[in-house]
C-alpha positions as CSV (number, residue, x, y, z in Angstrom):
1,X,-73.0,-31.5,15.3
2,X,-77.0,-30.6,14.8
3,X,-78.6,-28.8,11.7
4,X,-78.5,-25.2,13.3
5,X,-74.7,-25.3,14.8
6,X,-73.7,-26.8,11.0
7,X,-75.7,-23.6,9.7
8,X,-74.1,-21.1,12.1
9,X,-70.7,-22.2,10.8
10,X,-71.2,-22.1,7.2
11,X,-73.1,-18.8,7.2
12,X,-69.6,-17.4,8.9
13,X,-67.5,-19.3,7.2
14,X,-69.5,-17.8,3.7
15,X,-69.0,-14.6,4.9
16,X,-65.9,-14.6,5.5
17,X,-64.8,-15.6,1.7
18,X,-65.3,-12.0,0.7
19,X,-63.1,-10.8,3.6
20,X,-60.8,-12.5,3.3
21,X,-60.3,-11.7,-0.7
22,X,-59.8,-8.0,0.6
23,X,-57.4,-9.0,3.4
24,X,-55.1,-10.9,0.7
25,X,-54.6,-7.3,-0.8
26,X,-54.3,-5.7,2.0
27,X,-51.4,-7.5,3.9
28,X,-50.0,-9.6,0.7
29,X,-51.5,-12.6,2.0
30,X,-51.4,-15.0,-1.3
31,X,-55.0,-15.8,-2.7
32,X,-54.7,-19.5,-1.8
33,X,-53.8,-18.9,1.8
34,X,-56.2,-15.8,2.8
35,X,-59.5,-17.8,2.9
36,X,-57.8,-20.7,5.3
37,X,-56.2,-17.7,7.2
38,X,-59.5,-15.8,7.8
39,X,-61.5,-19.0,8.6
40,X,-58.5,-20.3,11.0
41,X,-58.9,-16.9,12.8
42,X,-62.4,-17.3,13.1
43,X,-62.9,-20.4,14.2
44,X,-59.7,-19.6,16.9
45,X,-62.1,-16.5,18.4
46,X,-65.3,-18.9,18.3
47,X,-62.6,-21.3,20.2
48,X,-61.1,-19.3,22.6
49,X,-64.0,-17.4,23.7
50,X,-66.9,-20.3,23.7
51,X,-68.0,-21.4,26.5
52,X,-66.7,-24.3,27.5
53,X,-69.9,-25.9,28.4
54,X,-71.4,-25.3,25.0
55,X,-71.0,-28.2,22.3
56,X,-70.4,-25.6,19.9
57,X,-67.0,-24.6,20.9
58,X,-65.7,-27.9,20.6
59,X,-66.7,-28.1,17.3
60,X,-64.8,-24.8,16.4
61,X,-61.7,-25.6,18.0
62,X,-62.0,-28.7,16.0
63,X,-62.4,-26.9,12.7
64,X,-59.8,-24.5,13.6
65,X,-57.5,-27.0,14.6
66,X,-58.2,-28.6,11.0
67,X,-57.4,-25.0,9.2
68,X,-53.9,-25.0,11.4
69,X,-52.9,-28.2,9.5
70,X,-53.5,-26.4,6.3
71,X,-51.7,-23.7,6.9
72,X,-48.9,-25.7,7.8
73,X,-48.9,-27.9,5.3
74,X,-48.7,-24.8,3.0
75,X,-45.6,-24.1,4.2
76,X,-47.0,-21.5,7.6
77,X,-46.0,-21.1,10.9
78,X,-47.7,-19.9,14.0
79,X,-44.9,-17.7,14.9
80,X,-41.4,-18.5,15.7
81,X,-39.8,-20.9,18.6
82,X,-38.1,-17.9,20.0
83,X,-41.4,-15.9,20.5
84,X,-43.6,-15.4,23.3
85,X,-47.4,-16.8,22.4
86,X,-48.5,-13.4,22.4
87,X,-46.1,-12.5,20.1
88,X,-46.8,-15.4,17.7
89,X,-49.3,-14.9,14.3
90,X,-49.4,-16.8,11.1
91,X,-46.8,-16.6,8.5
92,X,-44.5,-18.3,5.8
93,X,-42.3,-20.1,7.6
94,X,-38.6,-19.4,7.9
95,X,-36.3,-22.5,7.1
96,X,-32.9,-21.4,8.7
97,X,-29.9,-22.0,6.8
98,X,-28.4,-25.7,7.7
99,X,-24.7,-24.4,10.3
100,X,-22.1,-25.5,8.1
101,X,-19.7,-28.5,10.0
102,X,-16.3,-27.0,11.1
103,X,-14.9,-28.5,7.9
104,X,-17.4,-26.7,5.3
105,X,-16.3,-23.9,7.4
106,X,-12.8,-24.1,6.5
107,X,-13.6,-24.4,3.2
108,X,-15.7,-21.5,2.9
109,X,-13.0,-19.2,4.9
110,X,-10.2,-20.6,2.7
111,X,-12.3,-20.2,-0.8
112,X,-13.0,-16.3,0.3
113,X,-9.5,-16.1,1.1
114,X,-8.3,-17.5,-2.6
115,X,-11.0,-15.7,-4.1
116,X,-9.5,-12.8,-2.6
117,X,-6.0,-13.6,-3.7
118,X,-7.2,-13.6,-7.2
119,X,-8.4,-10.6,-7.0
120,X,-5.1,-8.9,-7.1
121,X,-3.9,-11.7,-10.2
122,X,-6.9,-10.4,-12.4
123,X,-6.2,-7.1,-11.7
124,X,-2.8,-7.6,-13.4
125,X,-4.1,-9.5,-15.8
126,X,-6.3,-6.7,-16.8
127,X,-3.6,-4.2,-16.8
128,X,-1.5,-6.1,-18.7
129,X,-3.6,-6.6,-21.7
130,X,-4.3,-3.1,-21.6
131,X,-0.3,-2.8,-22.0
132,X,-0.5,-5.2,-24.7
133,X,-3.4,-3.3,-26.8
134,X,-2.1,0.1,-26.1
135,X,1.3,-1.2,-27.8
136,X,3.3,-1.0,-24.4
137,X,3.8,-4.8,-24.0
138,X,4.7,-7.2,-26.9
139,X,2.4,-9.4,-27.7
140,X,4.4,-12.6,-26.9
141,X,5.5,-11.4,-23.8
142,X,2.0,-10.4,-22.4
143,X,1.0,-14.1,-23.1
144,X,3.8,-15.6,-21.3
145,X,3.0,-13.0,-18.2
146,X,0.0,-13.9,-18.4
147,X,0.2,-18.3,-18.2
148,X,2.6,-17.6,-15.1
149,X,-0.2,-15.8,-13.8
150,X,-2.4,-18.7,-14.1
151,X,-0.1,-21.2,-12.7
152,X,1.0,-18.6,-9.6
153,X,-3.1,-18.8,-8.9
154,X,-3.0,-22.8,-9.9
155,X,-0.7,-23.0,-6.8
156,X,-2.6,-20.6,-4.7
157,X,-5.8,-22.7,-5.5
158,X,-3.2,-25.6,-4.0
159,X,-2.1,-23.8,-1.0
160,X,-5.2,-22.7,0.2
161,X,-6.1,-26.6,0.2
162,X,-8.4,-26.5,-3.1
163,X,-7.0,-28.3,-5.5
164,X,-10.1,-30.3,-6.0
165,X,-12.4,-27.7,-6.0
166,X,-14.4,-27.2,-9.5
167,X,-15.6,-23.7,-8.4
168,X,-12.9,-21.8,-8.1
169,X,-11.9,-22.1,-12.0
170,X,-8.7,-20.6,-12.9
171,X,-9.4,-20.2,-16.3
172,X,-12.5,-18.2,-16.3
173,X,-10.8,-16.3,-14.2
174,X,-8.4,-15.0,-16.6
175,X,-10.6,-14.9,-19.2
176,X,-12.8,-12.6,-17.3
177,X,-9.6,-10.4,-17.0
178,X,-8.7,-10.0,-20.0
179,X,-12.0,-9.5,-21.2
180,X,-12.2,-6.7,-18.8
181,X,-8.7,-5.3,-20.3
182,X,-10.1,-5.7,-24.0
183,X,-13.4,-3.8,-23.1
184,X,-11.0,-0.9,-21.3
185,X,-8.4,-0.7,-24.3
186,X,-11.3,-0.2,-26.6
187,X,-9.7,2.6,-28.7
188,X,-13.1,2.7,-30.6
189,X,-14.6,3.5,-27.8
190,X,-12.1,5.9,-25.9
191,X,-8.5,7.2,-28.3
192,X,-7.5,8.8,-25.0
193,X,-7.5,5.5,-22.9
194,X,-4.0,4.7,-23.3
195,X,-2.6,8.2,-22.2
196,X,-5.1,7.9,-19.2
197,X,-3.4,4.5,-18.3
198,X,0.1,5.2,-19.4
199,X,0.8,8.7,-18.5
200,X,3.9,8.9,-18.4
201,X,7.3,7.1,-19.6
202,X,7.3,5.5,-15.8
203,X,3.8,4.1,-16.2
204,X,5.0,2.3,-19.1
205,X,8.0,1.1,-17.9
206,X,6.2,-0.4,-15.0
207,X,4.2,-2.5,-16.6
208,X,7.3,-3.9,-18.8
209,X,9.0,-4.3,-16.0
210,X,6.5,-6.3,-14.2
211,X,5.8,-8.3,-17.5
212,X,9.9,-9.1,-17.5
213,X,9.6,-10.0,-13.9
214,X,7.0,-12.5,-14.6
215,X,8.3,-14.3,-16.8
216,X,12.1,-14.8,-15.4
């Protein structure tokens, strides 16, 4: 490359850093990837519409092809494989999501569908430690409802093929429930609660009822 092709680039290339500063704002670009950006667009024009019989061009495809590598090696893409090239331009590239195997499959389907299960279980875990702060359920009795509980979801967890499976965790399960029932049965918080939830003698008896049936 002689003295005045050398010039010509770096005169663009210098004026460009300015630019490309302002383009970083504009479109979000980040600061470290706006100059190479800018430059790489550059140089592809001065590729693309050199003349092919001029040394010059060469030396800009060159260049530009040196500014693709750094763009890619920051982690950008010229488009995407599905795209027409005139579709294509530079940005962060997409890493799509590895396709679970058939078996990771099944385990995903069957841990929504325990999850699922469980939701019902807390639910009644909730309510029933409502029944037990509201004075509707003994105290003893809302315990025992509430292990049978755990080992009806132990055995779901089984069922559903997860036995093994550290993260579907039984216990913090409950806990979360009844957690959920303290924070509800806050009488601090709300004296009415416990009308809202037990209305009536047939609310109450309800929950008893499905306390006693628990823990036959």
């Amino acid at each position: 490359m002689n003295l005045r092709r050398m010039r010509r680039l770096i005169v663009g290339q210098f004026a460009l850093s300015a630019f490309a500063i302002l383009t970083a704002r504009a479109q979000a670009v980040p600061p470290e990837i706006a100059p190479i950006l800018e430059r790489e667009r550059w140089l592809n024009d001065k590729c693309r519409d050199g003349s092919g019989d001029d040394p010059a061009t060469a030396d800009y495809c060159a260049i530009r092809d040196r500014a693709d590598e750094q763009l890619r090696a920051k982690g950008w893409c010229w488009g995407r494989p599905d795209q027409a090239e005139y579709q294509k331009k530079w940005a962060p590239c997409v890493v799509a999501p590895p396709i679970p195997s058939p078996e990771q499959q099944q385990i995903d389907e069957a841990r929504a569908l325990t999850l699922e299960e469980w939701a019902s279980y807390a639910r009644l875990v909730t309510t029933i430690e409502i029944g037990f702060k509201c004075g509707v359920v003994e105290q003893s009795l809302a315990n025992l409802a509430v292990q049978r509980i755990s080992i009806m979801m132990d055995e779901q967890k089984a069922n559903n093929g997860l036995i093994n499976d550290r993260t579907l965790d039984v216990g913090a399960a409950i806990g979360t429930a009844i957690d959920d029932g303290r924070r509800i049965a806050d009488l601090q918080a709300d004296p009415q609660i416990c009308a809202k939830f037990f209305a009536s003698p047939a609310d109450r008896a309800r929950v008893r009822q499905t306390v006693d049936f628990l823990i036959q």
